[in-house]
N, C-alpha and C positions, 0 to 999 in steps of 0.2 A: 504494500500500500504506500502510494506516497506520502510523505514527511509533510509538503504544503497543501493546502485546498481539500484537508481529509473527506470533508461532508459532501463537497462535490463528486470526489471519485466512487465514496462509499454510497449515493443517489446511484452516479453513472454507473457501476458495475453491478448492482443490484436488478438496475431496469434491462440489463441487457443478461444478466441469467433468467428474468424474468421471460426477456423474448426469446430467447433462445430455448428454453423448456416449451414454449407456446409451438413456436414451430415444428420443433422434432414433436409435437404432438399432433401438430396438426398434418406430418411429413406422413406417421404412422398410421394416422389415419384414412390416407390414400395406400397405404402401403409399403412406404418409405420406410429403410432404418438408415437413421443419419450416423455417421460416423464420423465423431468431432477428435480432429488432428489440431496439436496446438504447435504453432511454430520456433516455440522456445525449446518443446520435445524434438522438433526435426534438428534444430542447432545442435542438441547436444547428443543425441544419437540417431541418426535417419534411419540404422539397422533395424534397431529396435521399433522405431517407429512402424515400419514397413513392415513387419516381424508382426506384430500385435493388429494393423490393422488386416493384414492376409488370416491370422488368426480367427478374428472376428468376422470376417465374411466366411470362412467356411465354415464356421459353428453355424452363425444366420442360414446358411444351404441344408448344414443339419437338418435344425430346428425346424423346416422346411418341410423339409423332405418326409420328417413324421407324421407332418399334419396332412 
């Protein structure tokens, strides 16, 4: 969190998990599953990154596939 303008970021980052839980709601609800990639994780390891979201999409084909 930043040191200056606390109550502003802590407003801004609030309102923006708040959209962001709305949309991958509303993504699921067409049938979307969002898969949120953060760019500070690609910085510090893109392996892993690519690693967990390959992961996640073939559990989701799983989970699929049983239904």
């Amino acid at each position: 969190m930043p040191k200056t303008n606390v109550e502003f970021w802590q407003n801004k980052i609030q309102a923006n998990v708040t959209r962001d839980k709305t949309n991958q709601n509303d993504l699921a609800k067409l049938g979307w599953q969002a898969l949120v990639v953060w760019e500070c994780d690609i910085k510090k390891d893109v392996n892993t990154v690519v690693k967990n979201a390959i992961d996640e999409i073939l559990k989701a084909n799983r989970d699929r596939q049983r239904i």
